[in-house]
N, C-alpha and C positions, 0 to 999 in steps of 0.2 A: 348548218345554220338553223332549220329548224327546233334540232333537239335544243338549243339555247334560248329559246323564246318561247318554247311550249310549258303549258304550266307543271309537267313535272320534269322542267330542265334540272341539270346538277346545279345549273348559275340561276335558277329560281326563276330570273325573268328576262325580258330585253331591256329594260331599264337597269337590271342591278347587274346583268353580264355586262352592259356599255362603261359602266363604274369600273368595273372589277377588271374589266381587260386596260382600260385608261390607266388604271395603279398599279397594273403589274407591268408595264411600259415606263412608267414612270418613277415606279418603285427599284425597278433595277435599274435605270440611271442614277437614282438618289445612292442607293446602297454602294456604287462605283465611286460617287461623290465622297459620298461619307467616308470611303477606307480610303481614298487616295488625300484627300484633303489634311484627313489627321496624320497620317503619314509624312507629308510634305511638307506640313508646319516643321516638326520636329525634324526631318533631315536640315531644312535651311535654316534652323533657327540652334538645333541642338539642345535643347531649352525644354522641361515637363510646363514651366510657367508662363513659358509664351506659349505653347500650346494650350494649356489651362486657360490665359488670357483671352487667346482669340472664343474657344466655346463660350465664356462668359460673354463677349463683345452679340453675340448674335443671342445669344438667352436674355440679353436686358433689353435689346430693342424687340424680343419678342414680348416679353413682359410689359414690359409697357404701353404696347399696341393692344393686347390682347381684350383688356376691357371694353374698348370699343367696338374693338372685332366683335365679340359675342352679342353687342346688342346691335350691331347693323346685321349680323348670320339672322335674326330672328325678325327682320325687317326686310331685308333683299331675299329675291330669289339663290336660293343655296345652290343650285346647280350650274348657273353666272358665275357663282363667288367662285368654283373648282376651277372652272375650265378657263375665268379670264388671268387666277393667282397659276395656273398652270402655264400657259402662255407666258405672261411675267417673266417667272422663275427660268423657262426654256432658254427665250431673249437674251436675260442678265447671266446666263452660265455659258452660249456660245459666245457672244463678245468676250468674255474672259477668256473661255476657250483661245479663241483667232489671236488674242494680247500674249499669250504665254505660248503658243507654237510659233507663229512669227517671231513675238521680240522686238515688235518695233520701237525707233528710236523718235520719240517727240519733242518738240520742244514748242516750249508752252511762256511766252515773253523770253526772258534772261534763262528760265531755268530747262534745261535737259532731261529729260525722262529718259533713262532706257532700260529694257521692259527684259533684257535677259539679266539685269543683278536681282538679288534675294529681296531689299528693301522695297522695289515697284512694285516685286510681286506680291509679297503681306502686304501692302495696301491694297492690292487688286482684290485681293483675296477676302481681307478684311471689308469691302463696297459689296464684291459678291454676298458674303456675309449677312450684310446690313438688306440688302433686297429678297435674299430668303427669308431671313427671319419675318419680315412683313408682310410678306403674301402668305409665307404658315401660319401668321397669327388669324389671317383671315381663312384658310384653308382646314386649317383641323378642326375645328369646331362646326364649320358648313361639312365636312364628309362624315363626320360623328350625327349630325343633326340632320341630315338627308338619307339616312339609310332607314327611318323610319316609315318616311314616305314612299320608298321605292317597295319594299316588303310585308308582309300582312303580321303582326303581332307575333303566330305562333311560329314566323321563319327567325325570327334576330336571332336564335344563338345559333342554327344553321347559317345565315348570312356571318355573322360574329365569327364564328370558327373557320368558314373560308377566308374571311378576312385576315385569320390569324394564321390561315396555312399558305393563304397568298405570299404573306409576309414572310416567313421561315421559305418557303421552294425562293422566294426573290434572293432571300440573301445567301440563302446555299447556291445560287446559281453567280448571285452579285460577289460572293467573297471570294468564289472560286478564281471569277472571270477578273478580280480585282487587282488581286497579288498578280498574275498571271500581266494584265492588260499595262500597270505600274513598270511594270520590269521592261517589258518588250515594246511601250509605245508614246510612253511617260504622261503624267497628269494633263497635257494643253489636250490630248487628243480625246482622254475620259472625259474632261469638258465638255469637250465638242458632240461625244457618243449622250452626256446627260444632257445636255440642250435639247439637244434633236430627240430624247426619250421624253422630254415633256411637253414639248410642239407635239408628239403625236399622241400621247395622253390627252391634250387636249381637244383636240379633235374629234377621239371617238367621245368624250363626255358632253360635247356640241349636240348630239344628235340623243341625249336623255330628255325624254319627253313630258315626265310628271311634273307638276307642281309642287312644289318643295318648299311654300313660306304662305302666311295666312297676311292679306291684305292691312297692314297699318293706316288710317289716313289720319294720323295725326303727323303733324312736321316734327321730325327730328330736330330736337333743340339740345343743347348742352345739359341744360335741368331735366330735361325728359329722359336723356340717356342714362345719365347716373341714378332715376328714378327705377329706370326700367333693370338698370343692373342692380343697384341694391334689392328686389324683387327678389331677383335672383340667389340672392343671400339668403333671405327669411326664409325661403324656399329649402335651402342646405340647411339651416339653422333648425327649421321645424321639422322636416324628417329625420328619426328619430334612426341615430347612430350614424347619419351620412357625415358628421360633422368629425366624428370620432373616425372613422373612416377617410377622410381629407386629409387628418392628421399623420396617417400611419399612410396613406401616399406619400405627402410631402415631406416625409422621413426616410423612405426608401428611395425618392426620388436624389435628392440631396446628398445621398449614398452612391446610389447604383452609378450613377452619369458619370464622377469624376473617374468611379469604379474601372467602367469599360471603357468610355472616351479619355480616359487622361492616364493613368495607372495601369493599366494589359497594353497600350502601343506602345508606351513608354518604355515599361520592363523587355518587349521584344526590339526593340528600334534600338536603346541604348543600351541596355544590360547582357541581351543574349546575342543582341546585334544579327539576329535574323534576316534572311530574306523576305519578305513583304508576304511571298505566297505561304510559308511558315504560319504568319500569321493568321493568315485567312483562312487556315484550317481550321482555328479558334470556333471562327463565326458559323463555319461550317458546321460544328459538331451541335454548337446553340441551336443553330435554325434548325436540325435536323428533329432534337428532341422537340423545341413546340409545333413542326409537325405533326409527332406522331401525338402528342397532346391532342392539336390542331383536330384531328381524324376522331379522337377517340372520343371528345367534348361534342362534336359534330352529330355524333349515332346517341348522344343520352337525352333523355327527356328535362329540359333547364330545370333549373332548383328556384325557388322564389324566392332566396335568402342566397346570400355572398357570404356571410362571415365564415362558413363550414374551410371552402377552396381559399379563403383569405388568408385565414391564420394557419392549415397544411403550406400554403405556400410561400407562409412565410417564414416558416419554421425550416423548409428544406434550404428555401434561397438564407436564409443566413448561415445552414451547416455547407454548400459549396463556396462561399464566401473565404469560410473560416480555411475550408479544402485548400482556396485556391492559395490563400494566404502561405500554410504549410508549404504548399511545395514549391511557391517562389524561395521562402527561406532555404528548405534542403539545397536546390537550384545552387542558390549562392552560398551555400558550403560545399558544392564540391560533391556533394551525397550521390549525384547520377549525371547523367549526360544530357545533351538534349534530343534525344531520340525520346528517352521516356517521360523527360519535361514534357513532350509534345503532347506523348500519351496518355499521360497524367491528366492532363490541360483538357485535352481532348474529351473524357470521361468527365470529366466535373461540368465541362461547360454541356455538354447533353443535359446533365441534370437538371441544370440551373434552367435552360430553355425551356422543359418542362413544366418545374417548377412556375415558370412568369408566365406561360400561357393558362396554365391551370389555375390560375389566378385573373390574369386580365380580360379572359373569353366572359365569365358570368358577371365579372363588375361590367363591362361593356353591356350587356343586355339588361341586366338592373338597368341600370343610369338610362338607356333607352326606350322600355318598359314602365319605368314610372316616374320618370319627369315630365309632363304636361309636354305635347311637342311645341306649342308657345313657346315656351321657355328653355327649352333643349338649348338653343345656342349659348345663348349666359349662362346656366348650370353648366353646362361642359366648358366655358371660357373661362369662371369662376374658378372651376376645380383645376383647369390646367394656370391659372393666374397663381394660385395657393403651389400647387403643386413644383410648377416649371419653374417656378419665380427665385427657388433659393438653391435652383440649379448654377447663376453664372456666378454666382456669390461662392458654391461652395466648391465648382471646379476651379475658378482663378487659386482658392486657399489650397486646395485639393494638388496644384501645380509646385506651392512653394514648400510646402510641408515634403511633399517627392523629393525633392533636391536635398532640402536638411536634413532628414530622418532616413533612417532603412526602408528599404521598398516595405518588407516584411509587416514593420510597425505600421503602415498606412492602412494595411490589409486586415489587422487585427484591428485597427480604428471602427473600418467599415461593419467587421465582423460585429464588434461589439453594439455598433448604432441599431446592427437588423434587429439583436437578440433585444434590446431596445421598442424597435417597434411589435417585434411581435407578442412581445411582453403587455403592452398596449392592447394589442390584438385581442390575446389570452385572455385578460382581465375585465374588458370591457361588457358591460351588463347593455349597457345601448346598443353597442355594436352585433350584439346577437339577435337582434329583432331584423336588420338590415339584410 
């Protein structure tokens, strides 16, 4: 325990190991979340557009929240905002949890609830839903705007890069255990395992002892709030190329999510009709490659410009895009089996993981680096407001377009949107000062 609090720990400090151990606790409940959730939609529904649906159902109420989230993150203590949206989230996913292993039968006046048909549970699912998404509107933008104050300037792309290798060992550990956990113990009980992983995330983030928010005394009003956020804007507006950069987020964003959440479960659920843990290989080979990203970004000295890593990575994630595209189509001609689909799959998705850490490690240190920490919560709210916001829009379209069209054609869709942004990328005269 010493070496994690001394100042030349691997975890930096006792403040950013109590963060760091709290998310990987909690991140691998989420990551079990995640694959069993999108999974489950689609067995009891059969449907790319109810699954498309329900993502969109938690992307609008996150949207919607978010602008206010980011100016109370810059107002309340940020390290409250983790550990009480942590809690929350724990509560609202065991109660599911107990509704879908039990199955009980209610009845609520005239009408009958019973909790083992399909229908109770996409509503359970769909309220689950609606409770995440509003504790993450307040969550991401407090753990994005707290890592400044836990770390000294010259550690955030050190902190940044664990952060990113946190994430890649979670979900190679999360997707393994997920396929695996799906099969032999079924979703009420992942529930139960992701509840109880964020009651104790929260826990150890209880006992983070820095101060994390600079004293407001003026009262929060309605015209103060959208004062304090529109700030927030002029702020994006006036640095020079962030604006041109939100754009070419919110283009990859609006791409990648229907990408991996609605189009790769889909094609393994319905088309190849895989087993779960098949899948999870997927995720496996992604997290493995921003790992080794993870490691390599961690030993270089940060760059004080993003555009360089921005437009390489954007350039590569649109050429596995196109990859991945190809060898769905060969797939459904018959061209090879799925031994080498897997292989195939396996190999691109490495790439691509590479490719987005290579990318999201130095924008994460920009954006922490030279946004005023004032304003850290609303520029990070604003830009996932911009960015997240044409997420639930373009997976519900993202769902129905799957059903009518060839998988193939969607994939070439996507492929075309990246060469799109990075085109954006490429050209931009702003965007190289950034």
């Amino acid at each position: 325990m010493i070496l994690l609090v001394s100042k030349q720990s691997f975890l930096i400090n006792r403040d950013y190991a109590l963060l760091f151990f709290g998310r990987l606790v909690s991140d691998l409940g989420h990551h079990l979340y995640n694959f069993a959730i999108g999974w489950y939609v689609l067995t009891i529904t059969n449907s790319a557009a109810q699954a498309g649906f329900y993502m969109a159902f938690g992307g609008i109420v996150y949207v919607v929240l978010i602008p206010i989230a980011g100016v109370l993150v810059d107002r309340l203590d940020r390290v409250k905002i983790i550990y009480v949206t942590d809690y929350i989230r724990g509560l609202s996913i065991l109660l599911a949890g107990v509704m879908i292993v039990f199955q009980p039968v209610i009845q609520i006046g005239g009408i009958v609830i019973d909790f083992a048909l399909p229908l109770p549970q996409l509503v359970l699912l769909y309220l689950t839903a609606f409770f995440f998404s509003v504790n993450g509107a307040m969550f991401s933008p407090a753990v994005t705007a707290v890592i400044p104050y836990i770390v000294k300037d010259e550690e955030l792309q050190r902190a940044n890069s664990l952060n990113a290798a946190l994430g890649a060992v979670v979900s190679i550990i999360g997707g393994l255990l997920a396929g695996l956990l799906y099969t032999t113990i079924g979703i009420g009980f992942i529930f139960l395992i992701t509840g109880t992983s964020y009651i104790l995330s929260a826990v150890s983030e209880m006992f983070i002892r820095m101060v994390s928010h600079e004293k407001n005394q003026n009262k929060l009003t309605l015209g103060l709030a959208m004062k304090e956020f529109g700030e927030g804007f002029a702020f994006i507006l006036q640095k020079q190329g962030m604006l041109i950069f939100v754009i070419v987020i919110l283009i990859i964003n609006m791409l990648a999510a229907p990408l991996f959440g609605v189009a790769q479960p889909y094609f393994f659920n319905q088309v190849v009709q895989s087993e779960p843990w098949i899948y999870s290989l997927i995720g496996f080979a992604f997290s493995l490659g921003s790992i080794v990203m993870a490691i390599l970004l961690s030993r270089r000295t940060p760059s004080t410009l993003v555009n360089r890593p921005l437009r390489r990575g954007l350039l590569g994630f649109t050429l596995g895009v196109a990859l991945n595209g190809f060898i769905v189509f060969t797939y459904e001609q018959g061209i090879f089996n799925i031994m080498t689909l897997v292989v195939l799959m396996l190999l691109v998705s490495f790439g691509i993981g590479i490719m987005i850490t290579y990318v999201n490690t130095p924008v994460g240190v920009a954006l922490q680096r030279y946004v005023p920490k004032d304003k850290l919560g609303r520029v990070n709210a604003i830009i996932n407001l911009m960015a997240i916001g044409v997420i639930p829009f373009s997976t519900a379209l993202a769902g129905v377009v799957i059903e009518n069209l060839p998988l193939p054609y969607f994939y070439l869709m996507v492929a075309l949107g990246m060469g799109i942004a990075s085109t954006i990328a490429y050209r931009s005269k702003s965007l190289r000062h950034f």
